[in-house]
C-alpha positions as CSV (number, residue, x, y, z in Angstrom):
1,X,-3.1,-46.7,-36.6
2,X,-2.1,-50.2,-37.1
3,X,1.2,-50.6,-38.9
4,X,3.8,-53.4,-40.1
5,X,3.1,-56.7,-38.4
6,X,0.4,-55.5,-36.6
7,X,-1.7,-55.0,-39.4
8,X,-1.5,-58.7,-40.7
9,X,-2.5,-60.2,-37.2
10,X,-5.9,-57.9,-37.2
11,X,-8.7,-61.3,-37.6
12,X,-11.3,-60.4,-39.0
13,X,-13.2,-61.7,-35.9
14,X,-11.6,-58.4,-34.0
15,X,-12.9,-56.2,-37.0
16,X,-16.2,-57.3,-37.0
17,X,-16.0,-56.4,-33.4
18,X,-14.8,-52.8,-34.2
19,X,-17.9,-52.2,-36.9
20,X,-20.5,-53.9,-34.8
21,X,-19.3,-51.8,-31.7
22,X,-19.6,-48.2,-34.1
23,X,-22.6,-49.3,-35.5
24,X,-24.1,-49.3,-31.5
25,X,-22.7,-46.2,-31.2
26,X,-24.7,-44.7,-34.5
27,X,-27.6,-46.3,-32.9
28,X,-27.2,-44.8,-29.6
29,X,-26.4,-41.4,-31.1
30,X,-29.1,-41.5,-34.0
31,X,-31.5,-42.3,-30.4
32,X,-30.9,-39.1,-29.3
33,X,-32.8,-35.9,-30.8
34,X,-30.1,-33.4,-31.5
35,X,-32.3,-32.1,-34.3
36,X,-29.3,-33.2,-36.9
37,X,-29.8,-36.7,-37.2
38,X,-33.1,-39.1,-37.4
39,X,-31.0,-42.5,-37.3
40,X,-29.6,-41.2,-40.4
41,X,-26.1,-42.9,-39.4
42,X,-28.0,-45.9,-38.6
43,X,-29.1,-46.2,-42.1
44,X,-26.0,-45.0,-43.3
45,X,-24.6,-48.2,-41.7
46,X,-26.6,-50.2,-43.1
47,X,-26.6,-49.7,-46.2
48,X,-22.9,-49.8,-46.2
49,X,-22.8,-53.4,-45.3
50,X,-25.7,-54.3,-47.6
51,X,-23.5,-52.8,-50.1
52,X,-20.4,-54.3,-48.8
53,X,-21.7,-57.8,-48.9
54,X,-19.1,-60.3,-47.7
55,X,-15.9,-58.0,-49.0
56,X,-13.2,-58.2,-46.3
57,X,-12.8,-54.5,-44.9
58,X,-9.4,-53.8,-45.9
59,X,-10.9,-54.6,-49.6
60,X,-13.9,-52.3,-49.2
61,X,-11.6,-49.2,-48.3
62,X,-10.3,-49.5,-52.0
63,X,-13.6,-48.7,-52.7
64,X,-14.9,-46.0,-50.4
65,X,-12.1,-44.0,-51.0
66,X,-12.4,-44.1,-55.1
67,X,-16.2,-43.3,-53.8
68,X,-14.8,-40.2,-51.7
69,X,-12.4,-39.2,-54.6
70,X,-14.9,-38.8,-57.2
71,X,-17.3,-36.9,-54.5
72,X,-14.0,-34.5,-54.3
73,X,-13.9,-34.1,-57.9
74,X,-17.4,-33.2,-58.6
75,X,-17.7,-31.1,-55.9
76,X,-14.7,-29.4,-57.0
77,X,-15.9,-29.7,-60.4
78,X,-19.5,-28.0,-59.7
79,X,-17.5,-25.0,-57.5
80,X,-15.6,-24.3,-60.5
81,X,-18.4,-24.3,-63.2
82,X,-20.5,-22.2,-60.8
83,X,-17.6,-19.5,-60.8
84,X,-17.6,-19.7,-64.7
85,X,-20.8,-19.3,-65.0
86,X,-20.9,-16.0,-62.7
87,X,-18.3,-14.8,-64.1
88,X,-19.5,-15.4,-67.9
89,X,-22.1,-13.1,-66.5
């Protein structure tokens, strides 16, 4: 993990780096038949940065972790109306 002044000298050069080298590994793994993924990360990636646009990645976390927050919540939500519902039974 990147902390203090370390974090302000990441370039966004290096980032890009980091994300174009996962998105090779997605490709090489989504190549390989493990019977749980069809280039599913692949696509995944994709339309992540189509989504992204030009957003700078430390902005975009902001919003994949609201998006992982309210996944949380309705999960959560769901489990709980489910046991409700059983036990309204």
């Amino acid at each position: 993990m990147i902390r203090g002044r370390e974090a302000a000298s990441v370039s966004p050069v290096r980032t890009r780096r980091v994300r174009t080298g996962l998105r090779r590994m997605a490709r090489a793994r989504a190549g390989k038949d493990n019977g749980a993924t069809h280039g599913f990360e692949a696509t995944l990636w994709a339309a992540a940065d189509k989504l992204r646009g030009h957003m700078d990645a430390a902005e975009y976390k902001h919003v994949v972790l609201g998006l992982i927050f309210l996944k949380y919540v309705s999960d959560a939500f769901e489990a709980r109306r489910q046991a409700l519902l059983a036990e309204a039974e």
